[in-house]
N, C-alpha and C positions, 0 to 999 in steps of 0.2 A: 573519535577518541577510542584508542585501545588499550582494554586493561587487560591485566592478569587475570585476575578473578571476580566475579557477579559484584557491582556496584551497590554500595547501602543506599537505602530509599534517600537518607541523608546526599551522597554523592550526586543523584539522578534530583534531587530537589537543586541543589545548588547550578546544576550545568542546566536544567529546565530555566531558572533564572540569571544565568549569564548568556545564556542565548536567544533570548527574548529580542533585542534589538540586530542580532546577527541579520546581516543581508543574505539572500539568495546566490548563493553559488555558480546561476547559470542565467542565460536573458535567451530569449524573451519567456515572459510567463505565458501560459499555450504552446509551446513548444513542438508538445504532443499533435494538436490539431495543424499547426504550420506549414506552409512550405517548405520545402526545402527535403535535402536530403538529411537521414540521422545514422549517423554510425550505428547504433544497434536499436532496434525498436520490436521488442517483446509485446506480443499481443497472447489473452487466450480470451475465450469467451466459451463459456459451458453452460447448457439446462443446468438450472438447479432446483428448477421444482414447477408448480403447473398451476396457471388462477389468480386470481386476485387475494387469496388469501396468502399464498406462499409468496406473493411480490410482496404485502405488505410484513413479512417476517423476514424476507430478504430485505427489507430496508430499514428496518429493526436494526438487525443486526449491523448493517453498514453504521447507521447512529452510533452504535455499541463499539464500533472497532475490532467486531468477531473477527472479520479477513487477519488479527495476527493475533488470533487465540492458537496459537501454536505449540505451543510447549517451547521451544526455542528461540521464538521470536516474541517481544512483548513492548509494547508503546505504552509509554506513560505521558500524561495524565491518563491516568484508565478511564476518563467519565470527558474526555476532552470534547467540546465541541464542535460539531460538523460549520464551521463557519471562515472566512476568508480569512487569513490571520492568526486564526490557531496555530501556536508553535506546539510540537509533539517531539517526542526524542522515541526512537525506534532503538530496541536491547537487543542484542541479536549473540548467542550461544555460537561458537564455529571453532572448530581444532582446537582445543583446548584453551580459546580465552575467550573472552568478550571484545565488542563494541558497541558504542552508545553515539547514535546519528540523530541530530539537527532536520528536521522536517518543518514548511509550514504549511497552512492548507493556504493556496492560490486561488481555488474558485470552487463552487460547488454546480452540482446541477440537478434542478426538479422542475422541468416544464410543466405548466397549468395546463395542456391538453395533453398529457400523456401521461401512462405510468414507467416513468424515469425515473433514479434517482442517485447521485456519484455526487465523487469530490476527486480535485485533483490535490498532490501535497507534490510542493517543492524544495529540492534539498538546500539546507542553511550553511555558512565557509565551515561550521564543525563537522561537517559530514567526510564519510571518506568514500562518497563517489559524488560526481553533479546532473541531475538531472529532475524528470520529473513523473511522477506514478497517480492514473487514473484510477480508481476501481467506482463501477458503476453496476445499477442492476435496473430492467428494464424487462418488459413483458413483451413476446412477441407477440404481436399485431393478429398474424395470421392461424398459429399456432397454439397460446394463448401460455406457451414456454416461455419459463420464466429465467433472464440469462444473468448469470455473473461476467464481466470483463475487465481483465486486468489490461492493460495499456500502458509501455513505460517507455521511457529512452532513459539513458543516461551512461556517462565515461567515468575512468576512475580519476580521484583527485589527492589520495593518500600516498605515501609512497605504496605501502603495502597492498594497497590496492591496485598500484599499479603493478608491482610484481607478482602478483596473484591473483591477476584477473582471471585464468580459465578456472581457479577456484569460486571467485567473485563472479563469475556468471553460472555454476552448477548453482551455488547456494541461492543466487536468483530466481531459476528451472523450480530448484527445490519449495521455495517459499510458495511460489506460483502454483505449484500443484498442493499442497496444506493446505495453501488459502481458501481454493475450489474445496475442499474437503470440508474444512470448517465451514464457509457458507453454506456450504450441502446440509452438513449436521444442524447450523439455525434452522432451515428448513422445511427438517427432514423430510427429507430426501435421500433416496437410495445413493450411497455411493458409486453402486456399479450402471447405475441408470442412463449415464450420458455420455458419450468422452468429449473430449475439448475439442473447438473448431479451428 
């Protein structure tokens, strides 16, 4: 959905409850991990801090939905839960208006012998692109660096987003690097500490 101008909480309540039964945009759910070839598939994965203390506040924050404490970008329900099912609507600021995108979480993930811990959300028919977005964080093994990873695929499904896809993939670029920023800020973590892989 695209508006004119920022949606009253009233607005974002009502399309949170007419979109509750909306279906998924795109099949199969894993998309991400599948075979197959993907028209676009955005990865980044960055240190974002060091220990067992810093995984557990990077995974804080994932619960919390920090990755779109953006100024620009903002997901309501703000307290949503991490769990398979959770629908989410995603506010997104660009060229002087809004849009309000249809997400649901698909699957999470916290293996018992490891420190992992993500969710994947896939987009709902109000969204105006279809695909599906990972963010996970995990401790490396060897290292004992603690990584953020974005993961996505997805095509556009709006008109407008089809005609403004090479803006619809900077604002993408864009979010991708904030989100690393913010998770770094949970944390803290030096911003200039790591760059992306």
């Amino acid at each position: 959905m695209f508006l004119a101008r920022r949606p009253s909480q009233r607005t974002i309540d009502r399309l949170l409850e007419a979109s509750r039964d909306l279906p998924l945009s795109y099949a199969p759910v894993g998309i991400l991990n599948g075979p197959g070839s993907l028209r676009y598939l955005d990865e980044v994965t960055v240190a974002i801090g060091q220990g067992k203390g810093d995984f557990e506040r990077a995974r804080a924050a994932l619960i919390e939905w920090r990755q779109f404490d953006l100024g620009w970008v903002e997901l309501f329900p703000k307290s949503a839960p991490i769990a398979a099912g959770t629908l989410v609507l995603v506010l997104i600021r660009h060229l002087g208006f809004w849009s309000l995108n249809g997400c649901r979480v698909v699957y999470t993930i916290e293996p018992a012998d490891e420190p992992r811990f993500g969710l994947a959300y896939g987009t709902v028919t109000n969204h105006a692109e279809s695909g599906e977005e990972l963010f996970e964080v995990f401790m490396d093994s060897r290292s004992g660096d603690v990584m953020y990873r974005i993961r996505a695929t997805s095509r556009p499904r709006a008109l407008l987003a089809h005609i403004g896809q090479p803006i619809v993939r900077g604002l993408q670029s864009r979010f991708r690097r904030d989100s690393v920023a913010s998770m770094k800020r949970a944390t803290g973590a030096s911003l200039s500490r790591s760059a992306p892989r």
